[in-house]
N, CA, C and O of each residue as an XYZ file, in Angstrom:
520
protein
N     -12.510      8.318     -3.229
C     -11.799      8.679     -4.442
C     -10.297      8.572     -4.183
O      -9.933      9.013     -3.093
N      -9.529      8.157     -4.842
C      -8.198      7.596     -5.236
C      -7.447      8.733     -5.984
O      -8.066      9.129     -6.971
N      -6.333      9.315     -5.765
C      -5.565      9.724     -6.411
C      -4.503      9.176     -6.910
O      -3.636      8.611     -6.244
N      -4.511      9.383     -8.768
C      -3.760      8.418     -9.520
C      -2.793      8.695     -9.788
O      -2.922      9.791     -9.243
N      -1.314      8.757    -10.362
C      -0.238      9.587    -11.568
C      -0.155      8.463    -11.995
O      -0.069      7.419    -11.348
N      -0.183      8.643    -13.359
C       0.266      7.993    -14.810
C       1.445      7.998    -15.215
O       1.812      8.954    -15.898
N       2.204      7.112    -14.957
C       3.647      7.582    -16.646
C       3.704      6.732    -16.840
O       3.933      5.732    -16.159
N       3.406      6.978    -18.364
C       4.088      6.645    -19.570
C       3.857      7.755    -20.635
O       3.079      8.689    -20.827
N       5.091      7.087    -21.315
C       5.852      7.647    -22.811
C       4.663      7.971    -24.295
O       4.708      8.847    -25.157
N       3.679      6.836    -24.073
C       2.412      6.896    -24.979
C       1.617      7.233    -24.778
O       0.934      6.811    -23.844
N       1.292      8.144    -25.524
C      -0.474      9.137    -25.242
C      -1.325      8.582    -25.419
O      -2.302      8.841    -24.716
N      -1.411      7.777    -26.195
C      -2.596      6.537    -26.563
C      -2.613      6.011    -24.959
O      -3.583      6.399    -24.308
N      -1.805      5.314    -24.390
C      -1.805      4.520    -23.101
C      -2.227      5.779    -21.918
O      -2.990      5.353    -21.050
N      -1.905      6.998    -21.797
C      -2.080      7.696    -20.942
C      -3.554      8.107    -21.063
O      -4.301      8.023    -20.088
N      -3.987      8.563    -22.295
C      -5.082      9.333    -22.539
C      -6.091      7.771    -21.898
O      -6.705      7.695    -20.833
N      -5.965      6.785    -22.892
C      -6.784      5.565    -22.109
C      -6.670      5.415    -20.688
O      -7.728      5.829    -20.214
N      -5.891      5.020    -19.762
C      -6.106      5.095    -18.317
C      -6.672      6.345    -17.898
O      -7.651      6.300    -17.153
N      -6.256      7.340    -18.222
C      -7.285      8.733    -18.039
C      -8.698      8.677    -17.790
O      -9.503      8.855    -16.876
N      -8.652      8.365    -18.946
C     -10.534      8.138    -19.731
C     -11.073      7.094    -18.641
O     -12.109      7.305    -18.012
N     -10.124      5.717    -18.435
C     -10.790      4.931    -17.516
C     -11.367      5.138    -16.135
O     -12.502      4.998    -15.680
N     -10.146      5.541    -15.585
C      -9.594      5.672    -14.015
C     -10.355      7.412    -13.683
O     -10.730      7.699    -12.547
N     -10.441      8.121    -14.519
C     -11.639      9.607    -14.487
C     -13.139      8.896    -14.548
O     -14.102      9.426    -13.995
N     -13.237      7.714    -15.232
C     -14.688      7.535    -15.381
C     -15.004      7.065    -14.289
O     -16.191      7.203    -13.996
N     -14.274      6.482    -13.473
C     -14.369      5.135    -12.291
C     -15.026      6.632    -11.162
O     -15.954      6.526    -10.361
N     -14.161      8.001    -11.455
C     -14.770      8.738    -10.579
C     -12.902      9.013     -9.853
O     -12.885      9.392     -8.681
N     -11.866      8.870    -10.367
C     -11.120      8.896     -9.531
C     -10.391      9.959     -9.933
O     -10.667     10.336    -11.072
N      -9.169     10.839     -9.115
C      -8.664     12.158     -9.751
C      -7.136     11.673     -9.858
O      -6.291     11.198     -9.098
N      -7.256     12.133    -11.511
C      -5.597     11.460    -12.220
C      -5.117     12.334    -12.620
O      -5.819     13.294    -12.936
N      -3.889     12.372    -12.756
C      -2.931     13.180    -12.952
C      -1.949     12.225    -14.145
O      -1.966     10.997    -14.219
N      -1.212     13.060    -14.923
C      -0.452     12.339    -16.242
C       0.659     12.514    -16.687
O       0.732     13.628    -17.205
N       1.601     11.939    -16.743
C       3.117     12.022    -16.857
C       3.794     11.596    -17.689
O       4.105     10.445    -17.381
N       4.342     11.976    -18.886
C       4.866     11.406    -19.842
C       6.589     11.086    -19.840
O       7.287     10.307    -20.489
N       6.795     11.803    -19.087
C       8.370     11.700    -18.779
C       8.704     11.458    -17.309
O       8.099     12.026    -16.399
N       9.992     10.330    -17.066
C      10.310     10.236    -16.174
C      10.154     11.558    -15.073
O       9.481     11.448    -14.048
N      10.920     12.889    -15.468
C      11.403     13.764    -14.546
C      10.113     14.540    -14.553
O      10.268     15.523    -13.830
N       8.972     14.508    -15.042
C       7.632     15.110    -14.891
C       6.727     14.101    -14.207
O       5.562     14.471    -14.065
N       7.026     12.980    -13.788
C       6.710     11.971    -12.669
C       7.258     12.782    -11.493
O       6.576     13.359    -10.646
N       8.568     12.740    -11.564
C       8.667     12.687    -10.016
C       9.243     14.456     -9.526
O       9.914     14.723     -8.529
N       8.880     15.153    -10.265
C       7.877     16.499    -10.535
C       6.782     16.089     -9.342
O       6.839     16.043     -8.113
N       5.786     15.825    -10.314
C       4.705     15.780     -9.402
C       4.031     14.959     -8.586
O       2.848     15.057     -8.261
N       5.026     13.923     -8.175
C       5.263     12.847     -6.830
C       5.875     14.123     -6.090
O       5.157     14.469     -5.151
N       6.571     14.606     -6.197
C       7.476     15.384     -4.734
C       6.104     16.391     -4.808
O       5.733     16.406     -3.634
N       5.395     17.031     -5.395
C       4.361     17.915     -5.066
C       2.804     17.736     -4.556
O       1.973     18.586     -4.234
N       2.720     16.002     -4.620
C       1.335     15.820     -4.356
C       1.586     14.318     -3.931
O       2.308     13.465     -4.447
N       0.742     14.266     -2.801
C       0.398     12.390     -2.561
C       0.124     11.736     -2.881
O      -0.824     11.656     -2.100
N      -0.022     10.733     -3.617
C      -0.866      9.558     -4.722
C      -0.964      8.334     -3.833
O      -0.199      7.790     -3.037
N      -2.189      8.107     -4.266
C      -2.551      6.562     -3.715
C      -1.460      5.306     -4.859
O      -0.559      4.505     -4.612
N      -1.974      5.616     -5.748
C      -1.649      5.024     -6.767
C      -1.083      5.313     -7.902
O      -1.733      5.757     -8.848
N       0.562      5.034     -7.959
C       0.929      5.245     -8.839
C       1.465      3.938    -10.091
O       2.182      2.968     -9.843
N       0.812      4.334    -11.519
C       1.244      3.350    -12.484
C       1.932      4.075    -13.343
O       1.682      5.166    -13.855
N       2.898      3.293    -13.456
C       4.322      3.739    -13.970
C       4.778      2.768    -15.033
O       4.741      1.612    -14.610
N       5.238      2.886    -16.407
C       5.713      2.286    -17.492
C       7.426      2.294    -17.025
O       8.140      3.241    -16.697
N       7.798      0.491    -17.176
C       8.938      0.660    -16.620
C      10.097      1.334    -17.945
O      11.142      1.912    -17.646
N       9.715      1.143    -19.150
C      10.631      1.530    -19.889
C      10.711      2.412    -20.189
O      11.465      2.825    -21.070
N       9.455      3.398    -19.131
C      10.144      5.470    -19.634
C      11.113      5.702    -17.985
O      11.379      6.875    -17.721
N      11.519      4.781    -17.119
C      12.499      5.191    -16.696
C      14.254      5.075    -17.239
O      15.254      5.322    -16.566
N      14.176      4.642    -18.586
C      15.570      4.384    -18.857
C      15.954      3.640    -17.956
O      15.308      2.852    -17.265
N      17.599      4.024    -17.957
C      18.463      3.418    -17.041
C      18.699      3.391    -15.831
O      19.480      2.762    -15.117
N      17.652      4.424    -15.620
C      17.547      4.767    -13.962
C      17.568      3.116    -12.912
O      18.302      2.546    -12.104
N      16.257      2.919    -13.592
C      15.683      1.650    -13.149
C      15.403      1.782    -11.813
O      14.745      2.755    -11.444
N      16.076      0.375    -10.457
C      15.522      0.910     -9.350
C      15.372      2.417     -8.859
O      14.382      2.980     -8.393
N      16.614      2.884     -9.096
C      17.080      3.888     -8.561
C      15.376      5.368     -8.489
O      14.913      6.072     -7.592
N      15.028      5.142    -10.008
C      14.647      6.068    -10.508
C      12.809      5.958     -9.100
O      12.381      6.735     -8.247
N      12.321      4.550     -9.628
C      11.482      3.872     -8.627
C      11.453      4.300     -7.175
O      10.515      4.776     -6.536
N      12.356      4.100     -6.901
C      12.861      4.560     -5.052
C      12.807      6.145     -5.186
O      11.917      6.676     -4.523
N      13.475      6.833     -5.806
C      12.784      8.233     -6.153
C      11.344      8.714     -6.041
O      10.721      9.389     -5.221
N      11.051      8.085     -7.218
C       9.378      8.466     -7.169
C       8.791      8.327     -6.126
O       8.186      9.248     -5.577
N       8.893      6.856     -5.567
C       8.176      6.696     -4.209
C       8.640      7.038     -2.692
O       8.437      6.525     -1.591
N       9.356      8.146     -3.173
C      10.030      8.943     -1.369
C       8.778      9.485     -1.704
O       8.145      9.702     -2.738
N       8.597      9.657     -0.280
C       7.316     10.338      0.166
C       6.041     10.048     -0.106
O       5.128     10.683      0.422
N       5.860      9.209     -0.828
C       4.383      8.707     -0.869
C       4.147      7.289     -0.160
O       4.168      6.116     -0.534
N       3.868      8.088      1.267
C       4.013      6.746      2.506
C       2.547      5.863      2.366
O       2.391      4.935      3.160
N       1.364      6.177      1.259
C       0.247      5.792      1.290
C      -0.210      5.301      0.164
O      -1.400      5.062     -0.041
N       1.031      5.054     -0.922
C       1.070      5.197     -2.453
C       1.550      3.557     -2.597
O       2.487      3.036     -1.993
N       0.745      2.986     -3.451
C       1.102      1.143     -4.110
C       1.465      2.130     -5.677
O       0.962      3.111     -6.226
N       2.507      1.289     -5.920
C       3.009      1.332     -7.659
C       2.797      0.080     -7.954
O       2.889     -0.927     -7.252
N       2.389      0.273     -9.485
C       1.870     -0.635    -10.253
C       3.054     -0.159    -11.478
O       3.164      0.988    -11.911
N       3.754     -1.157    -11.832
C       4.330     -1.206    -13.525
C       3.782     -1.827    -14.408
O       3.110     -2.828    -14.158
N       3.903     -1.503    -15.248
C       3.175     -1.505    -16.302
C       4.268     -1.560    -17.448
O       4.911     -0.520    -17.592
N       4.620     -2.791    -18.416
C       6.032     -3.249    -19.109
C       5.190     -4.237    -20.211
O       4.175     -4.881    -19.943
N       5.909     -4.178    -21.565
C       5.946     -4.842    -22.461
C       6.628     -5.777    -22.382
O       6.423     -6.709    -23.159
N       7.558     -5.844    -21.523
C       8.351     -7.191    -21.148
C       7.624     -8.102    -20.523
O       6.706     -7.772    -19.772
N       8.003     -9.579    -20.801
C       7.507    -10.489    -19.851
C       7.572    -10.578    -18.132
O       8.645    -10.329    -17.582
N       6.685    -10.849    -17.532
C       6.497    -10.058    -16.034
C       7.470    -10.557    -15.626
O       7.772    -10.072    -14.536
N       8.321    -11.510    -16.051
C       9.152    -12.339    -14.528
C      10.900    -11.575    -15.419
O      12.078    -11.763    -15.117
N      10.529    -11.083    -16.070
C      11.578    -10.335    -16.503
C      11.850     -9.226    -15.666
O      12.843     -9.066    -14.956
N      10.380     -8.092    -15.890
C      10.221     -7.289    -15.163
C      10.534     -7.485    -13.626
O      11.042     -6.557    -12.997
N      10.212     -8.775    -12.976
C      10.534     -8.558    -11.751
C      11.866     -8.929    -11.525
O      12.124     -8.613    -10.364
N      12.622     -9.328    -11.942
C      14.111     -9.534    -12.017
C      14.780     -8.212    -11.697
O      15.551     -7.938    -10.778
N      14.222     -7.337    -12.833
C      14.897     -6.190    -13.375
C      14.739     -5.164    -11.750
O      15.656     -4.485    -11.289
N      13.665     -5.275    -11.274
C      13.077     -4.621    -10.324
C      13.106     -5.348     -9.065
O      12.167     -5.012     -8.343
N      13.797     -6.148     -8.606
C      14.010     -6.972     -7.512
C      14.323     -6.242     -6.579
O      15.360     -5.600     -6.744
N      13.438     -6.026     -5.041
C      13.635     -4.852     -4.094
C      13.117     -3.890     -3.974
O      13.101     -3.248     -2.923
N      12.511     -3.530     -5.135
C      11.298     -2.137     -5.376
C      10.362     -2.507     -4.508
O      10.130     -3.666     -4.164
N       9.916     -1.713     -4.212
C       8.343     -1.633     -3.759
C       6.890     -1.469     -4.442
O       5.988     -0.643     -4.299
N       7.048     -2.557     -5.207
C       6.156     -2.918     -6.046
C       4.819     -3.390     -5.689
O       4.903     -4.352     -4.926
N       3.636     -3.066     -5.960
C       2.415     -3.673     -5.323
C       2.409     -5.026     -6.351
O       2.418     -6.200     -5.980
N       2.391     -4.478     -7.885
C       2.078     -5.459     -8.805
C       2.593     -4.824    -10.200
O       2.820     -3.627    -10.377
N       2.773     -6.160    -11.439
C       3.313     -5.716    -12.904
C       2.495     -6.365    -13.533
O       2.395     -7.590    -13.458
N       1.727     -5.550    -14.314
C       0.862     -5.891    -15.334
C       1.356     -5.754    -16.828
O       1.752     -4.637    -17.164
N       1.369     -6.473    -17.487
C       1.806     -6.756    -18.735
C       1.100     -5.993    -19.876
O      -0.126     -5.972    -19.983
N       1.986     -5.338    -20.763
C       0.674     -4.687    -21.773
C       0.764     -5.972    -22.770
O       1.616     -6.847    -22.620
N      -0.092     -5.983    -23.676
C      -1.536     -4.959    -23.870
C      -2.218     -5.549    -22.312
O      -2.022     -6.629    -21.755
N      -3.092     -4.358    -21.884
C      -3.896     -5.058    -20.674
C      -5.536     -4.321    -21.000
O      -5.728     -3.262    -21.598
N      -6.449     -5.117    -20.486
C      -7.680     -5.108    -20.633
C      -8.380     -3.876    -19.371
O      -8.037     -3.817    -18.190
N      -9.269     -3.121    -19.963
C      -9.406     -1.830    -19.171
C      -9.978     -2.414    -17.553
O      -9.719     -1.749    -16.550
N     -10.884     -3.905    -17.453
C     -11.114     -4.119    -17.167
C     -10.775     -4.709    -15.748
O     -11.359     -4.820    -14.670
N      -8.983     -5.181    -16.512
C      -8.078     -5.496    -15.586
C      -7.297     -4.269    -14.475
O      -6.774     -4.469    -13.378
N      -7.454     -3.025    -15.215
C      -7.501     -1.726    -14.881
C      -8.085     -1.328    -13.486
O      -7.615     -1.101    -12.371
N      -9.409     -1.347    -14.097
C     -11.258     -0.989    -13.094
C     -10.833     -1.340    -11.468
O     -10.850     -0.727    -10.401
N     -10.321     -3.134    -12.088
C     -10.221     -4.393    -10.836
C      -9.369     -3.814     -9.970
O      -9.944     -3.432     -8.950
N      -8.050     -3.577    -10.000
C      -6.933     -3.124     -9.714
C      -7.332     -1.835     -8.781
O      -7.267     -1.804     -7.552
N      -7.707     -0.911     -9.541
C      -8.287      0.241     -8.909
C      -9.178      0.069     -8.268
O      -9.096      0.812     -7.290
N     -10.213     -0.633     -8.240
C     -11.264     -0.925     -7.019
C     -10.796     -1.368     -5.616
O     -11.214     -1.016     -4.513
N      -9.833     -2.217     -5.945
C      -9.130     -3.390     -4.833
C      -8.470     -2.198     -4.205
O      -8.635     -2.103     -2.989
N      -7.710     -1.211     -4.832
C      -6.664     -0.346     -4.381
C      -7.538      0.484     -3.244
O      -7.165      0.648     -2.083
N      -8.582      0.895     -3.721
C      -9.654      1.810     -3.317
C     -10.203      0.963     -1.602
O     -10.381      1.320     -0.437
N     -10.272     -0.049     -2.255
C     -10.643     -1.093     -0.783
C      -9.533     -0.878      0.246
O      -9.795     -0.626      1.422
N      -8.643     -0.953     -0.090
C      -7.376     -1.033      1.086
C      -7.243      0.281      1.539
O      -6.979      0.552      2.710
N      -7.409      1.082      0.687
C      -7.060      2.709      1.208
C      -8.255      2.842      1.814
O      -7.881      2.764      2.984
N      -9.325      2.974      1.862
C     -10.730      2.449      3.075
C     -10.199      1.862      4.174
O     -10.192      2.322      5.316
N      -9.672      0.639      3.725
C      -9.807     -0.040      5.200
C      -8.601      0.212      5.713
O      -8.270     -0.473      6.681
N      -7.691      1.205      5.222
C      -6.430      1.350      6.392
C      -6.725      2.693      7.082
O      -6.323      2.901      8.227
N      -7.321      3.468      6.490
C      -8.290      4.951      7.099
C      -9.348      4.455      7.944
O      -9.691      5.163      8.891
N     -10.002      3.183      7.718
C     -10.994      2.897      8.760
C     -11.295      1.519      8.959
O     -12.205      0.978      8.331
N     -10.554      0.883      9.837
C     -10.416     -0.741      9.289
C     -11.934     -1.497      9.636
O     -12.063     -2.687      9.350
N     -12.951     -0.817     10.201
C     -13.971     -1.044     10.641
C     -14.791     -1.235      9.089
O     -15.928     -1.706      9.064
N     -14.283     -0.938      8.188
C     -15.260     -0.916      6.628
C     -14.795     -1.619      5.776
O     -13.614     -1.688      5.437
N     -15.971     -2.374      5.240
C     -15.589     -3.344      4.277
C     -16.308     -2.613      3.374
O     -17.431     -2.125      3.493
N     -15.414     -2.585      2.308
C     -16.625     -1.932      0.983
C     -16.337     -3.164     -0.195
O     -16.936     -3.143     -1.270
């Protein structure tokens, strides 16, 4: 099991990854505001954090490099209405695993989180392939 945090700004988008990423069996946590992200990044470890780049404002990198102090075991995923090669412009230097474009398919979700789930296995026990 995978521990998730969510932010974004839309409850529709949060409540859906919820619903998904809880069904998969995994324990998520949900963040609608930048400073209630990294709230509860400084209080808990996440494997995986997906993050909407446009509820960090203007922060931008800055805000990114924040969130991810201390989560030495944590891949971020953004998640942007912008076109991806925009997004990675904007974010050049982050420590980004990957940017998925909305609208995105739950499916593309599941994938993401499975794969994530694989690596956090095999860096706890490189002897297992799942």
């Amino acid at each position: 099991m995978l521990k998730i945090l969510i932010l974004d700004d839309e409850k529709l988008i949060r409540w859906s990854l919820h619903q998904i990423l809880s069904g998969e069996g995994q324990e998520v946590d949900v963040a609608a505001s930048a400073d209630e992200a990294l709230r509860l990044a400084s209080a808990h470890p996440y494997n995986l954090i997906l993050a909407d780049l446009e509820v960090c404002g203007d922060r931008g990198k800055a805000f990114f490099s924040d969130l991810m102090a201390g989560q030495r075991d944590s891949r971020l995923v953004i998640l942007t209405a912008m076109p991806k090669e925009d997004a990675e412009r904007t974010l050049a230097g982050c420590p980004i695993s990957r940017i998925i474009e909305k609208p995105f398919a739950a499916e593309d979700i599941k994938m993401l989180v499975r794969n994530a789930l694989n690596l956090y296995k095999r860096s706890k026990d490189p002897s297992k392939e799942v």
